[in-house]
C-alpha positions in Angstrom: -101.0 -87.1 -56.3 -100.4 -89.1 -53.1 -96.4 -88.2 -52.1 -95.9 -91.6 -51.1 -97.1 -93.0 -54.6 -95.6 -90.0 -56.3 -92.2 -91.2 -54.4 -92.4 -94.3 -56.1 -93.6 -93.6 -59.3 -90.1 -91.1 -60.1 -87.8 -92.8 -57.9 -85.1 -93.9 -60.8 -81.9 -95.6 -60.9 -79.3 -93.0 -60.4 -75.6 -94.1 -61.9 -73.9 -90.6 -62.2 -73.3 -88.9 -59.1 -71.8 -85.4 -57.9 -69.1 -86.2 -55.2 -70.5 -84.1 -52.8 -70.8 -85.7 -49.4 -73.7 -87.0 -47.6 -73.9 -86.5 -44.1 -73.4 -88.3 -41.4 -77.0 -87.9 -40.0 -78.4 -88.4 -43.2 -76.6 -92.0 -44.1 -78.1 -93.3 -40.4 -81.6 -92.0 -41.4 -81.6 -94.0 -44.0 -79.9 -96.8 -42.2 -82.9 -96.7 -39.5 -85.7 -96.6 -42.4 -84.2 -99.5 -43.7 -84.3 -101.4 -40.9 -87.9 -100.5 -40.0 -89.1 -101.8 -42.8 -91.6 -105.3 -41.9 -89.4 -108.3 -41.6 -90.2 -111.9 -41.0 -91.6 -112.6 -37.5 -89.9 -109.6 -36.1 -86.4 -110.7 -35.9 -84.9 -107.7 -36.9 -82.0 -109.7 -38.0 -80.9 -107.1 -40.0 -77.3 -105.1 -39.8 -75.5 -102.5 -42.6 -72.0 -101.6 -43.4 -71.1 -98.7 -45.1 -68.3 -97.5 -47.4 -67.2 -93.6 -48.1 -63.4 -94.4 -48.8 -63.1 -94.0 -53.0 -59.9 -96.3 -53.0 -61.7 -99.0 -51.3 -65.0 -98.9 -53.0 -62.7 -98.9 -56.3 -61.0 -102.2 -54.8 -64.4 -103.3 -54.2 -65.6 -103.3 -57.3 -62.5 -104.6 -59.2 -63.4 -107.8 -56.7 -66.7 -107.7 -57.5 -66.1 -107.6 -61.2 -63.7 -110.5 -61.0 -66.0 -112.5 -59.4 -68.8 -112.1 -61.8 -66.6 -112.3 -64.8 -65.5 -115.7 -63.3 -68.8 -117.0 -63.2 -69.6 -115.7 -66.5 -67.2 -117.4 -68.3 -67.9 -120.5 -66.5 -71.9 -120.1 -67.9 -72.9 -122.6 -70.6 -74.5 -119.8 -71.9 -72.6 -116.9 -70.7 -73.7 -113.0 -71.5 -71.3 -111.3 -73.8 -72.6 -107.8 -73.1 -71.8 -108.4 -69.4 -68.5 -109.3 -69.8 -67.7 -106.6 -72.4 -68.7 -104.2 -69.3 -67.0 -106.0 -66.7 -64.0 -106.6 -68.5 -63.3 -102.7 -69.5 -60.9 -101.0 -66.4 -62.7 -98.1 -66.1 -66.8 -99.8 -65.5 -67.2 -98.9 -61.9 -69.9 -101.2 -60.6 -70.7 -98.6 -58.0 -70.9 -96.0 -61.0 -68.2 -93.9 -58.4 -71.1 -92.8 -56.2 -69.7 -91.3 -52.6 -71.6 -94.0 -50.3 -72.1 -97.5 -50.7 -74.2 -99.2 -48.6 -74.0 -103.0 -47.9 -77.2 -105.1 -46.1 -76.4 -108.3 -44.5 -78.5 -110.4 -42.1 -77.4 -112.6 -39.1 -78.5 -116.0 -39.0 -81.3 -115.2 -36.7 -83.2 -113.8 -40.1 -86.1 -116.1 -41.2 -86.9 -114.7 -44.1 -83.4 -113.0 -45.2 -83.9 -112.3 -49.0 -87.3 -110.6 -48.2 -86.2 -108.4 -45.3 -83.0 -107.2 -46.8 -85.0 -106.5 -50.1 -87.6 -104.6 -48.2 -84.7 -102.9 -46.8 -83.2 -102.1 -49.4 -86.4 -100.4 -50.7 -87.1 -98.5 -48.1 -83.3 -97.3 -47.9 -84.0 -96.0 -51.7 -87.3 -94.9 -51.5 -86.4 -92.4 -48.4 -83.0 -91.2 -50.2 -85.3 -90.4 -53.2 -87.4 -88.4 -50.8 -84.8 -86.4 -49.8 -83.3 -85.4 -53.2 -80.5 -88.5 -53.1 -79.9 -91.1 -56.1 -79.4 -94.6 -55.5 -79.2 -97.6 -57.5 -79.3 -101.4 -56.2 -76.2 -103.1 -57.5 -76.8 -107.0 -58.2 -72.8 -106.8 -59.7 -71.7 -106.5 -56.2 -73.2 -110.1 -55.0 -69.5 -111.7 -55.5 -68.6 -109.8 -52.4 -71.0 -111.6 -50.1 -67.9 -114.5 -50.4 -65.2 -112.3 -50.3 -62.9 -112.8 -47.4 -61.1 -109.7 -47.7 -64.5 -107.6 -48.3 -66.3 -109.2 -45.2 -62.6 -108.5 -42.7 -62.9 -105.1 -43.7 -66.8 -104.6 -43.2 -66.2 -106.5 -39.8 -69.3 -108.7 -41.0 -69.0 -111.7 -38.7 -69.2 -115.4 -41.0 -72.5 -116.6 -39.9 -73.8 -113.3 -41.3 -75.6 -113.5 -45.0 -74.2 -110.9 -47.9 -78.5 -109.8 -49.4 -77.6 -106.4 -51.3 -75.6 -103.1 -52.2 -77.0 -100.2 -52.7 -74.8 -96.8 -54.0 -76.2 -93.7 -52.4 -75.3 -89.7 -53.4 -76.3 -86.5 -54.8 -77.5 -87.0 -58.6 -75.4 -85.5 -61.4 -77.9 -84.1 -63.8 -81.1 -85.0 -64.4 -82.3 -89.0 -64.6 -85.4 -88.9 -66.3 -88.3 -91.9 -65.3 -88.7 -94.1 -67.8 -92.0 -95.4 -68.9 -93.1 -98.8 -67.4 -95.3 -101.2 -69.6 -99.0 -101.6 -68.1 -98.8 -103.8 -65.1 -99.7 -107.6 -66.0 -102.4 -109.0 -64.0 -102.4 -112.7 -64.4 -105.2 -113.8 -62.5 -107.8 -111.9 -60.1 -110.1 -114.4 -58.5 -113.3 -112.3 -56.7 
């Protein structure tokens, strides 16, 4: 098979990870395949912020949690399943993975939500090819309006909060699961 399509097709979700630490090196690779990755008209509007500290990714995602419960509850039609997980102590929303890596873009971005998604795909798709898990953490949006998060990160105000991504060795063995055949919904020729 193709390696590029055979990286795609078993790169999973990864929510248990060993705590071994990822290098230095490594983390930027990744960090520089995420930013080459296309993005409206060139901007490269772009920038990352990473956290390795386990008290303050733990911080992180008590705020993140809060946040999301908050808007929960506030739903007409809020998702009890969500806030059973949120609302237990020990739910980690970064699933206590060694890295966490934050995407933001600076308002010079075009087409923010696309680049920082592409981004982000690239980011996973290279860890996967180097024997990393990831997972893409929508929880962690909250944080995008956190003052506290943002002073911390050093992320200027003017700069947009698109995506989190955790980033470590696996514990174990994720296995891929089936996907359901791809729905085409039209195909003009």
């Amino acid at each position: 098979m193709n390696p590029v399509l055979e990286n795609i097709n078993t790169r999973v979700s990864v929510r248990e990870y060993t705590q071994e630490k990822v290098p230095e090196e490594t983390v930027r690779e990744l960090l520089k395949a995420g930013f080459r990755g296309p993005n409206a008209m060139n901007r490269q509007a772009l920038a990352f912020a990473v956290v390795e500290n386990k008290e303050k990714a733990k911080e992180y995602s008590d705020r993140a949690k809060d946040l999301r419960l908050d808007g929960e509850k506030m739903k007409c039609d809020p998702n009890q399943h969500v806030i059973d997980m949120l609302s237990r102590e020990d739910y980690n929303i970064f699933f206590n993975s060694p890295i966490q890596i934050f995407i933001f873009a600076s308002p010079e971005a075009v087409e923010p939500v696309e680049d920082g998604s592409i981004a982000a795909e690239n980011i996973m798709l290279a860890a996967h090819s180097m024997g990393l898990g990831t997972c893409y953490v929508g929880f962690a949006q909250g944080l995008g309006r956190d003052t506290v998060f943002r002073k911390d990160l050093g992320v200027p105000d003017d700069y947009t909060y698109l995506a989190a991504i955790t980033l470590g060795r696996p514990s174990g063995n994720t296995p891929v699961k089936p996907r359901k055949e791809v729905p085409v919904l039209g195909w003009i020729r």
